[in-house]
C-alpha positions as CSV (number, residue, x, y, z in Angstrom):
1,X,34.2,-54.7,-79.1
2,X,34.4,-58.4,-79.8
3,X,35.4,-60.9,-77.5
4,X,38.7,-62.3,-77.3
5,X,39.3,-66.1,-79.0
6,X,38.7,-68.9,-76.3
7,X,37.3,-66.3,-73.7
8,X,33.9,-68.0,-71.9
9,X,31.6,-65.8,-73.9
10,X,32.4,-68.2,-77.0
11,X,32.1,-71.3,-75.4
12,X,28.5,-70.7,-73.9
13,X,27.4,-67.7,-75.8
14,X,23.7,-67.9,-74.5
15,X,23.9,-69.6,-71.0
16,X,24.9,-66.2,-69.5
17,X,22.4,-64.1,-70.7
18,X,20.1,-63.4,-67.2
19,X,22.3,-65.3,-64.8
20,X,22.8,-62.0,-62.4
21,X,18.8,-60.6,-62.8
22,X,17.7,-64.2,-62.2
23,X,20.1,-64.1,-59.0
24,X,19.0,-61.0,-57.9
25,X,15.4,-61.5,-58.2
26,X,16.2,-64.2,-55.5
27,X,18.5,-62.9,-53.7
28,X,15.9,-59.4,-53.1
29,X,13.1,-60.9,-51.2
30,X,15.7,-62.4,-48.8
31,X,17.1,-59.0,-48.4
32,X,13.3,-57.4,-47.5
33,X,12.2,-59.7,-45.5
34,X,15.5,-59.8,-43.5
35,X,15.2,-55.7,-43.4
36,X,11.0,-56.2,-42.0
37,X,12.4,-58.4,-39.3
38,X,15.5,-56.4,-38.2
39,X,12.7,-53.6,-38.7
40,X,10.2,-55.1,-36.1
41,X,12.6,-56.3,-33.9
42,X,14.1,-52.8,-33.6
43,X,10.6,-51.2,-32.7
44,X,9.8,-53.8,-30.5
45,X,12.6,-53.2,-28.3
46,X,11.9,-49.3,-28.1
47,X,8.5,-50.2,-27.5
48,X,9.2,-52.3,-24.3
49,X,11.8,-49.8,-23.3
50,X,8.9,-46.8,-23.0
51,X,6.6,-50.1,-20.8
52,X,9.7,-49.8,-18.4
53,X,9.8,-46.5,-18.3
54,X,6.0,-46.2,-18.1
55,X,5.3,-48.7,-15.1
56,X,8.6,-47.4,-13.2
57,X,7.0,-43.7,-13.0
58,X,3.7,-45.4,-12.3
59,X,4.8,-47.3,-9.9
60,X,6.6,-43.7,-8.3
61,X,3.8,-41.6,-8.5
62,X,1.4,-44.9,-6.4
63,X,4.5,-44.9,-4.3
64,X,4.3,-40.6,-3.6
65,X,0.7,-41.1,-3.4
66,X,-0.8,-39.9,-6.3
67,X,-4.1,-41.4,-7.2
68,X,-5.1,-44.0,-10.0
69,X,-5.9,-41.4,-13.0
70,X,-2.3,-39.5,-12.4
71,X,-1.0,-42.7,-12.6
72,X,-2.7,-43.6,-15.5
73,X,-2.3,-40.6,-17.4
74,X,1.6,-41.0,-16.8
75,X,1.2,-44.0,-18.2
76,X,-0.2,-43.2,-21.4
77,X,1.6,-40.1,-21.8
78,X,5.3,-42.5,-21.1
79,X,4.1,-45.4,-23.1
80,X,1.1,-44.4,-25.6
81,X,-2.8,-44.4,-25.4
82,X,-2.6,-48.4,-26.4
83,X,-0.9,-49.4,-23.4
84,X,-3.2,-50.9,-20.7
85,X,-2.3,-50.5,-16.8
86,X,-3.4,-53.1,-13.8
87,X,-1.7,-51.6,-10.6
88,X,-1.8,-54.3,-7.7
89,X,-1.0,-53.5,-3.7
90,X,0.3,-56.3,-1.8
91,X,0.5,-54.8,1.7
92,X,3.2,-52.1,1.8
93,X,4.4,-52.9,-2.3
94,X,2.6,-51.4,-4.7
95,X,2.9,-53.2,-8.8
96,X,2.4,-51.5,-11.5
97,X,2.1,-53.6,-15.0
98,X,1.9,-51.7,-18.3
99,X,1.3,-53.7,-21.1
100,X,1.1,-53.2,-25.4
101,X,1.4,-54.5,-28.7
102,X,4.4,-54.3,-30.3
103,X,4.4,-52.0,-33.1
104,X,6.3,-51.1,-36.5
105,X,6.4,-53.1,-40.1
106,X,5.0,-56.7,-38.5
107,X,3.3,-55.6,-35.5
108,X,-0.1,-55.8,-37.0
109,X,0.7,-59.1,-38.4
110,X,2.6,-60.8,-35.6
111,X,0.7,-60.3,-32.4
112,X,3.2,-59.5,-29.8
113,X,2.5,-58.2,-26.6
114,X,4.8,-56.7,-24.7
115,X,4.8,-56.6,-20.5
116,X,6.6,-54.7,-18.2
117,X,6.4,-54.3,-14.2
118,X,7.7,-52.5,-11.6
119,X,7.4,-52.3,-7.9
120,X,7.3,-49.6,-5.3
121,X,7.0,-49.5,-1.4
122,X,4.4,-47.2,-0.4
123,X,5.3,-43.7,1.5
124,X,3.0,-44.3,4.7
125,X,1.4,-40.3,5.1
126,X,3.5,-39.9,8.6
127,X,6.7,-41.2,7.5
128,X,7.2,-38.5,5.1
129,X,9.5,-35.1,5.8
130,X,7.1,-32.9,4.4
131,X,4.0,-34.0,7.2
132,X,6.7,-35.0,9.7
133,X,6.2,-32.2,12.8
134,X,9.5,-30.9,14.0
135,X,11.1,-31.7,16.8
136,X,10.3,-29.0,19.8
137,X,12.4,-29.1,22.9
138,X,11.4,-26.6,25.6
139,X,8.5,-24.8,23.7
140,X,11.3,-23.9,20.9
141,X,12.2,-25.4,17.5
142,X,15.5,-28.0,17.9
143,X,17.9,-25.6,15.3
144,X,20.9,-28.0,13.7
145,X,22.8,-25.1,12.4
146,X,24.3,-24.2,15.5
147,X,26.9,-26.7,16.6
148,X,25.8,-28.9,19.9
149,X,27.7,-30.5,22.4
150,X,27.2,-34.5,22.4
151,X,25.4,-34.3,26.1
152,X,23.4,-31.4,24.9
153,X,21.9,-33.7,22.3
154,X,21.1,-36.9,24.1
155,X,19.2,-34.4,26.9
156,X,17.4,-33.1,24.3
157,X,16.5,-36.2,22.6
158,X,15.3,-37.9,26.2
159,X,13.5,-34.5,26.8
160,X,11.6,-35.3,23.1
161,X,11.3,-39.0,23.9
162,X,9.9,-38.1,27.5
């Protein structure tokens, strides 16, 4: 096939030749290193997605009353066996912080560390329904399935209260 008279190959025969590897060659690394980023961004995000997750069912099992190595087992099973844990009480509140490196393509090369707390108000032993004694009124058990007048109840809750 030759080229056609006046066409742009005639004019610069030889300028051509490796324009569009020269541009690519260029244009690649651009490409990669926007991919790596995208990349680390992506895992970074999923990584402080599982810290939420991990310090919010910390901070729940403090909150039931579990102890410190439940807590920190969660933990490591929710967010991996990198992720550190410093659980704080401030009177009734209990603060659970989980915190890890970011991981993925440029987690080893970027140091980012990712943080995530979450607070719970502690369960005092009495106030919960599975310790909480039931209610007796005249040596018997108060039963709420059978229907009770208004002035029945209001004796029976001064006859509790006395």
């Amino acid at each position: 096939m030759t080229p056609r008279r006046g066409s742009k190959r005639d004019v610069f025969p030889e300028r051509d030749n490796g324009a569009v590897t020269a541009e690519f060659a260029v244009a690649l690394p651009t490409v990669l290193l926007l991919l790596a980023l995208l990349l680390a961004g992506s895992a970074a995000g999923i990584t402080q997605l599982r810290l939420e997750e991990a310090a919010r069912a910390g901070a729940r099992a403090l909150a039931r009353g579990d102890g410190h190595a439940a807590v920190d087992g969660i933990v490591r099973r929710l967010a991996g066996d990198a992720a550190s844990v410093v659980i704080a009480e401030d009177g009734e509140w209990i603060n659970v912080t989980v915190s890890a490196r970011a991981v993925g393509p440029l987690g080893s090369l970027i140091p980012w560390w990712l943080s995530a707390t979450a607070s719970a108000r502690g369960e005092a032993p009495q106030s919960s329904a599975a310790t909480a004694p039931l209610l007796a009124v005249g040596g018997g058990v108060v039963d709420f399935n059978e229907a009770m007048p208004l002035l029945g109840l209001q004796a029976a809750v001064k006859e509790v209260a006395a």
